[in-house]
Biopython code that builds the backbone (N, CA, C, O; Angstrom):
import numpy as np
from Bio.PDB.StructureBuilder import StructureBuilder

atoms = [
    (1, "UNK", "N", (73.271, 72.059, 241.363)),
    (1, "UNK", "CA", (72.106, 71.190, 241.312)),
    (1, "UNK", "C", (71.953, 70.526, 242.675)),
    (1, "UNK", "O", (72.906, 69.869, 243.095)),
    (2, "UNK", "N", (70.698, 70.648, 243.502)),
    (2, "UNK", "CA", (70.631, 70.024, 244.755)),
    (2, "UNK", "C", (70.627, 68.401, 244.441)),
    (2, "UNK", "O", (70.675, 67.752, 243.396)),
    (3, "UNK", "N", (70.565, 68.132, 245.525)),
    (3, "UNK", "CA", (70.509, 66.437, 245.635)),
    (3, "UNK", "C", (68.921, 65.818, 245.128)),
    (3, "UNK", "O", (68.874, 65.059, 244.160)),
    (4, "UNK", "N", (68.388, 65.984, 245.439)),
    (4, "UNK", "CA", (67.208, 65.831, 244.471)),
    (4, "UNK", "C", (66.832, 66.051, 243.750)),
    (4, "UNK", "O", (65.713, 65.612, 243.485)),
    (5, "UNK", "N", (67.643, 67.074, 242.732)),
    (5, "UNK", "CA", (67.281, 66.891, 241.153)),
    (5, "UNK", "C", (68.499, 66.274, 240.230)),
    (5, "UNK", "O", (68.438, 66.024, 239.027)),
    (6, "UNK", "N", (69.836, 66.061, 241.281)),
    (6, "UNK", "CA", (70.890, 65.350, 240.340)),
    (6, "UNK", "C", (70.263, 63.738, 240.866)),
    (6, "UNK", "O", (70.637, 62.746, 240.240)),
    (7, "UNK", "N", (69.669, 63.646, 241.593)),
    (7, "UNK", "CA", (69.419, 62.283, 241.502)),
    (7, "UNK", "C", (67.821, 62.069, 240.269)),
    (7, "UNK", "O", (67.744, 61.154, 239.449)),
    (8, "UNK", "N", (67.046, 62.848, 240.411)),
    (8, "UNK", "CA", (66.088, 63.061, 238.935)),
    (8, "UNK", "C", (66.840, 63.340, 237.754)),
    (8, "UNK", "O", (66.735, 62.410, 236.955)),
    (9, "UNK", "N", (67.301, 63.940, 237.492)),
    (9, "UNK", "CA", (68.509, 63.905, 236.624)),
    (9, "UNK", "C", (69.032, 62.334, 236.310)),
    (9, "UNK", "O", (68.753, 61.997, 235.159)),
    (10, "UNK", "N", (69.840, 61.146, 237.211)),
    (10, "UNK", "CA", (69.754, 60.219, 237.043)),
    (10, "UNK", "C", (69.091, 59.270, 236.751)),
    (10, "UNK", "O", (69.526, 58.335, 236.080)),
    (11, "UNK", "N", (68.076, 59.337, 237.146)),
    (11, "UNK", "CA", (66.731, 58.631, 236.793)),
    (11, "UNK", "C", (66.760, 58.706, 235.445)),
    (11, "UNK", "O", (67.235, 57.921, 234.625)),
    (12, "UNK", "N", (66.170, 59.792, 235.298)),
    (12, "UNK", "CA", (65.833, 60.064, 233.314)),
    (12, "UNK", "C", (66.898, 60.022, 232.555)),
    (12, "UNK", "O", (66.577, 59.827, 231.382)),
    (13, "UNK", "N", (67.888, 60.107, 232.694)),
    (13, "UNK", "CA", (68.831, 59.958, 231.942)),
    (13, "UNK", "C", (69.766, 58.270, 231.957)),
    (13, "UNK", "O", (70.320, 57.762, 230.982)),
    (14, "UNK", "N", (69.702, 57.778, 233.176)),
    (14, "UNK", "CA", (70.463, 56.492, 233.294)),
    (14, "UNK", "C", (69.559, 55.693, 232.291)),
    (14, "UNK", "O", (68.368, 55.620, 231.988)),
    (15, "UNK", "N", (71.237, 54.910, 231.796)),
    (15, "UNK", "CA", (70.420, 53.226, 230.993)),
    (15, "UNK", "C", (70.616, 52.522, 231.637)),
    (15, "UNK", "O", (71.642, 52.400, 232.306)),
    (16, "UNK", "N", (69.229, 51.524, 231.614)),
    (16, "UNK", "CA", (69.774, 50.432, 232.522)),
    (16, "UNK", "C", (70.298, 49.212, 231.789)),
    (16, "UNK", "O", (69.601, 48.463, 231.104)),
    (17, "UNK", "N", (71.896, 49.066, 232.055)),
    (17, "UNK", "CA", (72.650, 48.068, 231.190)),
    (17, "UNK", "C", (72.306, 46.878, 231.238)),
    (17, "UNK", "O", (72.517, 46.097, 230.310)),
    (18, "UNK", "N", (71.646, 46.518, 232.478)),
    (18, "UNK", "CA", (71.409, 44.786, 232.833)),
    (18, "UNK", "C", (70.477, 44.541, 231.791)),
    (18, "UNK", "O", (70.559, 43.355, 231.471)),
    (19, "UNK", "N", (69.476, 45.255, 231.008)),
    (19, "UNK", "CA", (69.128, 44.954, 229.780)),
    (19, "UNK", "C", (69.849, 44.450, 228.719)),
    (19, "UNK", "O", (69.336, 43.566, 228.032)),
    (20, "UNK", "N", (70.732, 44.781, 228.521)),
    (20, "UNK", "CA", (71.556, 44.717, 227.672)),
    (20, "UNK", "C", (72.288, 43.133, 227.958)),
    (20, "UNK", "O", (72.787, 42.705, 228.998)),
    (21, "UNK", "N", (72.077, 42.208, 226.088)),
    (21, "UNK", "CA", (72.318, 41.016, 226.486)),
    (21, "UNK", "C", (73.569, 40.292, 226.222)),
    (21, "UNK", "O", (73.958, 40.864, 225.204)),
    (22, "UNK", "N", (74.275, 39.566, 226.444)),
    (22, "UNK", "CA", (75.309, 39.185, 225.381)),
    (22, "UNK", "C", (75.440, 39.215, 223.772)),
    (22, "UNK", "O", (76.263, 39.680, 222.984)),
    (23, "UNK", "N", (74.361, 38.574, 223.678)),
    (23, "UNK", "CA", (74.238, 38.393, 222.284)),
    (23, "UNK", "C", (74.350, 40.038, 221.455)),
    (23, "UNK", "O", (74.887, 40.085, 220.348)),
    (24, "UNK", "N", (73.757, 41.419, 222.155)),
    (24, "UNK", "CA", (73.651, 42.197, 222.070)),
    (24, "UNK", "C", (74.910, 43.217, 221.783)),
    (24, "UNK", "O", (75.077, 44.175, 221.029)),
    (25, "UNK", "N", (75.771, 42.484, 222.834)),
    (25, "UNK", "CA", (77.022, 43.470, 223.198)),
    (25, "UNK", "C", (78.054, 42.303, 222.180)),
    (25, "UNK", "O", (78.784, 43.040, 221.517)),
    (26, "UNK", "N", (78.316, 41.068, 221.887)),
    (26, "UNK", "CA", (78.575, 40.431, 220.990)),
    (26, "UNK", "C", (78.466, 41.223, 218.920)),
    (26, "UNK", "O", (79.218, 41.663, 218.051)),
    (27, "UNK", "N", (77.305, 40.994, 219.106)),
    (27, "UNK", "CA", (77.068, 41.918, 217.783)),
    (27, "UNK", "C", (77.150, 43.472, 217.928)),
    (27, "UNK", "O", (76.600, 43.837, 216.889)),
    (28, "UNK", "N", (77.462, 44.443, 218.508)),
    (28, "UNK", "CA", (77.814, 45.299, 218.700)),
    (28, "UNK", "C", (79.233, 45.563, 218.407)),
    (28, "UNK", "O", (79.770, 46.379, 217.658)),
    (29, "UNK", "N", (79.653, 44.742, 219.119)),
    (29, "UNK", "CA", (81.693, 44.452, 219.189)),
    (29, "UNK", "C", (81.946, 43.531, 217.193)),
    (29, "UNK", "O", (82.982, 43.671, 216.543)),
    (30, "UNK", "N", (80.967, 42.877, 216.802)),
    (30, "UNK", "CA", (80.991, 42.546, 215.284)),
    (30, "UNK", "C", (81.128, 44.048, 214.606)),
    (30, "UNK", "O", (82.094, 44.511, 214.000)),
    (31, "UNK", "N", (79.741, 44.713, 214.925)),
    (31, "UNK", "CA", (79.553, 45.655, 214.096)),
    (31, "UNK", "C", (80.890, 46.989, 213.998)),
    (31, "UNK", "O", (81.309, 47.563, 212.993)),
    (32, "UNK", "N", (81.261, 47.143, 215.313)),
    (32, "UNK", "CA", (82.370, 47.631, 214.819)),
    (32, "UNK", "C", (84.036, 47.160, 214.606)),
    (32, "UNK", "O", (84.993, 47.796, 214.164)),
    (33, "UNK", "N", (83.943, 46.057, 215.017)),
    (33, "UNK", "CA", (85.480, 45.185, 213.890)),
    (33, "UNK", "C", (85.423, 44.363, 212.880)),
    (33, "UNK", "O", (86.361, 44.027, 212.156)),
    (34, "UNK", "N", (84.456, 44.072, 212.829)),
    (34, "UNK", "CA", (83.816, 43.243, 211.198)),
    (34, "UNK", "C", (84.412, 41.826, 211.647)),
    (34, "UNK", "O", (84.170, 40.946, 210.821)),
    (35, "UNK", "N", (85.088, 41.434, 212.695)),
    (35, "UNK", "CA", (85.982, 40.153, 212.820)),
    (35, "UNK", "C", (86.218, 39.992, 214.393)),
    (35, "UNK", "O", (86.277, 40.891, 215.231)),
    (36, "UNK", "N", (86.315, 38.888, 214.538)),
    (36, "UNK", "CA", (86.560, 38.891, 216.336)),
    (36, "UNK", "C", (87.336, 37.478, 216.674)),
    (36, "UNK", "O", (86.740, 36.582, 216.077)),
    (37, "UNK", "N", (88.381, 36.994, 217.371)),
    (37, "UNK", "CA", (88.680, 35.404, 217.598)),
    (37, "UNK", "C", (87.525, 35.070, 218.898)),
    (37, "UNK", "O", (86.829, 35.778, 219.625)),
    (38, "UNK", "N", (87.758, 33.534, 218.734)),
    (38, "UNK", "CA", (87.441, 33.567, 220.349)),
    (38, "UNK", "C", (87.880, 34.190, 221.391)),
    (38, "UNK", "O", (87.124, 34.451, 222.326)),
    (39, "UNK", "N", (89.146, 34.518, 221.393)),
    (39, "UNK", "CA", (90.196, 35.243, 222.532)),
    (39, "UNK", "C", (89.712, 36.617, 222.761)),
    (39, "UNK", "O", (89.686, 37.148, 223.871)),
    (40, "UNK", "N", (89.339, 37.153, 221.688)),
    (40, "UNK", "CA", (89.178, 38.455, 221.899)),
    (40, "UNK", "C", (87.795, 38.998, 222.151)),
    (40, "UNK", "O", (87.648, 40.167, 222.506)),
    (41, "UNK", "N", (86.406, 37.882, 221.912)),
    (41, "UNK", "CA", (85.086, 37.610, 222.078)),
    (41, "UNK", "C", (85.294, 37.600, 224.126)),
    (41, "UNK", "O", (84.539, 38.322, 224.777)),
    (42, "UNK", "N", (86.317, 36.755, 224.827)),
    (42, "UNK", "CA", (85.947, 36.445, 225.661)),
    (42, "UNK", "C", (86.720, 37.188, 226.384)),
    (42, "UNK", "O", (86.595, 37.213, 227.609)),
    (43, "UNK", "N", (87.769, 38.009, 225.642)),
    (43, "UNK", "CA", (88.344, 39.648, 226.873)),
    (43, "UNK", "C", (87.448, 40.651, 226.684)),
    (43, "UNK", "O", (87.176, 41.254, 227.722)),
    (44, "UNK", "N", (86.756, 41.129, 225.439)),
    (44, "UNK", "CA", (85.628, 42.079, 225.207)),
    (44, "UNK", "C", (84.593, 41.777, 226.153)),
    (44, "UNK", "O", (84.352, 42.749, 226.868)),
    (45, "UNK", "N", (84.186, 41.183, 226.300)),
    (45, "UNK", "CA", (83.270, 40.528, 226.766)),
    (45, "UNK", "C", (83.123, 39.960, 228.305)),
    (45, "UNK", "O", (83.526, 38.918, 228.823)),
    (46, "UNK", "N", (82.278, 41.230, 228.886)),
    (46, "UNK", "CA", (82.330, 40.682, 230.435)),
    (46, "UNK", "C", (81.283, 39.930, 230.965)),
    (46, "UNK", "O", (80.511, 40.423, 231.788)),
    (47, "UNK", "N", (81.176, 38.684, 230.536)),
    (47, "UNK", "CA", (80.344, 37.629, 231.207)),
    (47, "UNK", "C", (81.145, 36.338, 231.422)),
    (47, "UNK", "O", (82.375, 36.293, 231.408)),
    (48, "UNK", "N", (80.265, 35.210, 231.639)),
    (48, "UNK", "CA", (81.056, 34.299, 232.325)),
    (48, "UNK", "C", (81.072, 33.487, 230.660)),
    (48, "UNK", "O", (80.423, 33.739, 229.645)),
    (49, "UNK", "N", (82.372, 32.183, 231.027)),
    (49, "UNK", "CA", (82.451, 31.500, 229.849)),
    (49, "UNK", "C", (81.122, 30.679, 229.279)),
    (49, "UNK", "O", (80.869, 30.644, 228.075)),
    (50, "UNK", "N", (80.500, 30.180, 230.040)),
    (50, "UNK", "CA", (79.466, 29.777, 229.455)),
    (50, "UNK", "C", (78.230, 30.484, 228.860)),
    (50, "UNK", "O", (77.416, 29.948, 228.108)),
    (51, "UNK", "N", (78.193, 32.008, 229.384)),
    (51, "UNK", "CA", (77.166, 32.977, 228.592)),
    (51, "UNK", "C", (77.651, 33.318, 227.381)),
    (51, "UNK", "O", (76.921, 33.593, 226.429)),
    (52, "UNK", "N", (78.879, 33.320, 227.344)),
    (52, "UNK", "CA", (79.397, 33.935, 226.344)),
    (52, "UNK", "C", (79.574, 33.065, 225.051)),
    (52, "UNK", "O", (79.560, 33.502, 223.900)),
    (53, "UNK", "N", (79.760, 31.628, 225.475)),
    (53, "UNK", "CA", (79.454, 30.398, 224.713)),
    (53, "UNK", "C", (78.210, 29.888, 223.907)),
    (53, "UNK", "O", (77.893, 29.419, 222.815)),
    (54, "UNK", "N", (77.646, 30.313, 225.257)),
    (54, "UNK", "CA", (75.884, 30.105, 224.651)),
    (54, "UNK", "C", (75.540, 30.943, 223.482)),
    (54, "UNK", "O", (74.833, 30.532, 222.562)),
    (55, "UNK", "N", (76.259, 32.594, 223.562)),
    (55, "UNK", "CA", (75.404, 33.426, 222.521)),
    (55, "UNK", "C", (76.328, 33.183, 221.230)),
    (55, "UNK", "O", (76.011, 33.476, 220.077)),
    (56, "UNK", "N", (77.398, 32.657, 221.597)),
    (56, "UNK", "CA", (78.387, 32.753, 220.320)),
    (56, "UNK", "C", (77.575, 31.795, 219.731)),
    (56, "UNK", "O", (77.480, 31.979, 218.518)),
    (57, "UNK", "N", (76.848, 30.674, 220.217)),
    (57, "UNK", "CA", (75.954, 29.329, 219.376)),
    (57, "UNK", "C", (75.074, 29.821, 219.542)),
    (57, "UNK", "O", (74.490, 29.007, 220.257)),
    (58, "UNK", "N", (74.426, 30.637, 219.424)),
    (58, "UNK", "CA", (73.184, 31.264, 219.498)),
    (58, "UNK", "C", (73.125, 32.168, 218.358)),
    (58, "UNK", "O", (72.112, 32.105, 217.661)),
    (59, "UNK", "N", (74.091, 33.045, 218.033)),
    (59, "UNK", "CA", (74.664, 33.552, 217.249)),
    (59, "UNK", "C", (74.587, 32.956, 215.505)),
    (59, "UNK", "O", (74.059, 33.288, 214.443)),
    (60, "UNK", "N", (75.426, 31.952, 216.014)),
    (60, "UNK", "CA", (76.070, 30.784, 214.513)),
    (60, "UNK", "C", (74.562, 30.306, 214.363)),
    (60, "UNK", "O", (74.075, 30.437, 213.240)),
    (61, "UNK", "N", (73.508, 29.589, 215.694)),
    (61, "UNK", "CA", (72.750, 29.179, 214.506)),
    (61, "UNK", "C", (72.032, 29.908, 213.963)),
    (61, "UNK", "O", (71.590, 29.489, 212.894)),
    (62, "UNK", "N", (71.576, 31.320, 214.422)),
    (62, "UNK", "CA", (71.043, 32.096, 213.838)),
    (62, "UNK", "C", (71.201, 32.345, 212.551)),
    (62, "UNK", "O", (70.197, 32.729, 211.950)),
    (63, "UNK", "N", (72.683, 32.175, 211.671)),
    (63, "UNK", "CA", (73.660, 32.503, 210.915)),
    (63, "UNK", "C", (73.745, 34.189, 210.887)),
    (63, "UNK", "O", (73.610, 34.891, 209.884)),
    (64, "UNK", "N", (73.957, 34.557, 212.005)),
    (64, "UNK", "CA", (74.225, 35.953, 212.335)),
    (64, "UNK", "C", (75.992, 35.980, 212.459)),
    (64, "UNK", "O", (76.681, 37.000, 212.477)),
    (65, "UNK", "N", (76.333, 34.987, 212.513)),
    (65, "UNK", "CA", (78.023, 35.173, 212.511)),
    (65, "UNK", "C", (78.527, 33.953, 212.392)),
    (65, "UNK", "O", (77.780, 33.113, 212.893)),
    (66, "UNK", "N", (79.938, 33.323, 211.719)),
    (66, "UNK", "CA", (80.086, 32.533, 211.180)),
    (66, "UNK", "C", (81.683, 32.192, 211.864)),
    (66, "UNK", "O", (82.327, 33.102, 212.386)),
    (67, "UNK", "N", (82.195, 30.824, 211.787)),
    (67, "UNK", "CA", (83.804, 30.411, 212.302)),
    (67, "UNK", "C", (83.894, 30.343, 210.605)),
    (67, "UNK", "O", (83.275, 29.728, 209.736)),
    (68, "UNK", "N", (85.217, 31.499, 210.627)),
    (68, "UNK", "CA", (85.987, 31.148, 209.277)),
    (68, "UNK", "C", (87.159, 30.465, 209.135)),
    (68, "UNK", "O", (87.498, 30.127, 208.001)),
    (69, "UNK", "N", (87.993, 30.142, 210.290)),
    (69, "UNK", "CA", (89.148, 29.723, 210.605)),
    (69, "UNK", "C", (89.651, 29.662, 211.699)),
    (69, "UNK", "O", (90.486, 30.428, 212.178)),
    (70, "UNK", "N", (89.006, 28.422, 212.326)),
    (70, "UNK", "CA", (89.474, 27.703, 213.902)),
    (70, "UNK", "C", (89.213, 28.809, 214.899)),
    (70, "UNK", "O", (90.278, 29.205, 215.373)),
    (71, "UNK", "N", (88.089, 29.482, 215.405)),
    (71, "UNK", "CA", (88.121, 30.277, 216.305)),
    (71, "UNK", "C", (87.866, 31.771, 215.631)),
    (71, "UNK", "O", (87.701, 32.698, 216.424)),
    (72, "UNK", "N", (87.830, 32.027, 214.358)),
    (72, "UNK", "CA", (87.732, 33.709, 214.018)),
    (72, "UNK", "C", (86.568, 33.498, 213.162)),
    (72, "UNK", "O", (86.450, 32.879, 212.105)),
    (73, "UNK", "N", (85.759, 34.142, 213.852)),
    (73, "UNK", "CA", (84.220, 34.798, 213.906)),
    (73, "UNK", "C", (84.039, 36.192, 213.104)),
    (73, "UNK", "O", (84.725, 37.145, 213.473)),
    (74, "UNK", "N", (82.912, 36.389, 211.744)),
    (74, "UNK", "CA", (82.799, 37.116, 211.288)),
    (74, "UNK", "C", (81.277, 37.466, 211.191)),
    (74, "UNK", "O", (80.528, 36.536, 210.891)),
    (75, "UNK", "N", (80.808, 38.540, 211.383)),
    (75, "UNK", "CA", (79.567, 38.913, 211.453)),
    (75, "UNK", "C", (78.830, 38.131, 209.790)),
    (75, "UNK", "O", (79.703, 37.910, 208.951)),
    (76, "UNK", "N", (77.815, 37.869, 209.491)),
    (76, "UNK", "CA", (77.391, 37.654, 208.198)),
    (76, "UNK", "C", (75.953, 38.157, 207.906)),
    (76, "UNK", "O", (75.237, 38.590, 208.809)),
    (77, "UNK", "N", (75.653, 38.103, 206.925)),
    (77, "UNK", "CA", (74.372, 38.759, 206.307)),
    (77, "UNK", "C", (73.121, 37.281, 206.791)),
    (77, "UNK", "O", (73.366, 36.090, 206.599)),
    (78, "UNK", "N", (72.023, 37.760, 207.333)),
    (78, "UNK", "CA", (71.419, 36.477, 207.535)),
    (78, "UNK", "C", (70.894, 36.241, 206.628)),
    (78, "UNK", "O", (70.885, 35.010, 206.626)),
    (79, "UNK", "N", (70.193, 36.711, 205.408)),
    (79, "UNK", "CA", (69.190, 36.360, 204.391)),
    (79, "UNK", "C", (70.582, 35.419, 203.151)),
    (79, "UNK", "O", (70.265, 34.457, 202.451)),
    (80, "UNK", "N", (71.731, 35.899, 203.178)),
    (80, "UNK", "CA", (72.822, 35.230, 202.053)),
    (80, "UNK", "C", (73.753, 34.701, 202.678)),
    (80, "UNK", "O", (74.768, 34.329, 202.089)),
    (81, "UNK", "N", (73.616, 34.588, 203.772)),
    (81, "UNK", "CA", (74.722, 33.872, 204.903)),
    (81, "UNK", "C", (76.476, 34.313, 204.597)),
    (81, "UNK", "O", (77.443, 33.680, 205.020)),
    (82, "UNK", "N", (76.523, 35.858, 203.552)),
    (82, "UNK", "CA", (77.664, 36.020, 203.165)),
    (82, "UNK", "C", (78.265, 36.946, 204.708)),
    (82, "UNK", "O", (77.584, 37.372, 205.641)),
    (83, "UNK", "N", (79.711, 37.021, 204.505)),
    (83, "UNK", "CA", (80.066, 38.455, 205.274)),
    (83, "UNK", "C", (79.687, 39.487, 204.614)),
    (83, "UNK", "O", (79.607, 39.723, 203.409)),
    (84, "UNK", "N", (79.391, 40.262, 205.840)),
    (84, "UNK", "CA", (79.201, 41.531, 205.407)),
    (84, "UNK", "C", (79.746, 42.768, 205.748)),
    (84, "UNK", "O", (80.350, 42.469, 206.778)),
    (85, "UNK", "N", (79.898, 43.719, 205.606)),
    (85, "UNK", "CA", (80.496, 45.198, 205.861)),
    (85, "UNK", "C", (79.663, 45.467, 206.792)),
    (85, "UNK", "O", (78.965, 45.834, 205.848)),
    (86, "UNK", "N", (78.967, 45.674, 207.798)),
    (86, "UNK", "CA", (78.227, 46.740, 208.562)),
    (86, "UNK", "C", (78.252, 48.537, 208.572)),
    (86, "UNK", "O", (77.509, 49.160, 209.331)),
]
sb = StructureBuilder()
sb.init_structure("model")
sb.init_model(0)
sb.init_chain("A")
sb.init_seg("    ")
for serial, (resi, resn, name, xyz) in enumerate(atoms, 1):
    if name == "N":
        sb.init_residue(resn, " ", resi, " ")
    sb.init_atom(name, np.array(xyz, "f"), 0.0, 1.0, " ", f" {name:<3s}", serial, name[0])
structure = sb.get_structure()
């Protein structure tokens, strides 16, 4: 492939991640462990402490995820505010 079609090639095919928001990559990392601490929200998770703060309360008030015990965060159902399975 010459250089100008692996770089067209890139084009159409690249995502652009900077879209991609905390809150986004947060519930993503829910959806597949059903459970998360703070500790492990903020090694998953490559932003700074205060972005990552913001969406975790951004999150809760949504009631998109819930503190069940000092720091461990569980995804929840928003319409029954229960946990849920994803």
């Amino acid at each position: 492939m010459g250089l100008e079609k692996l770089n067209e090639h890139h084009k159409k095919n690249h995502k652009d991640v900077s879209t991609i928001s905390v809150n986004d990559v947060l519930l993503k990392l829910f959806n597949e462990k059903k459970m998360l601490t703070t500790k492990m929200i903020y090694k998953l998770v490559e932003a700074s402490d205060v972005e990552v703060a913001a969406a975790i309360t951004s999150l809760e008030k949504q009631g998109m995820i819930k503190d069940v015990a000092g720091g461990t965060w569980v995804r929840t159902d928003k319409d029954s505010k229960q946990p849920v399975l994803v």
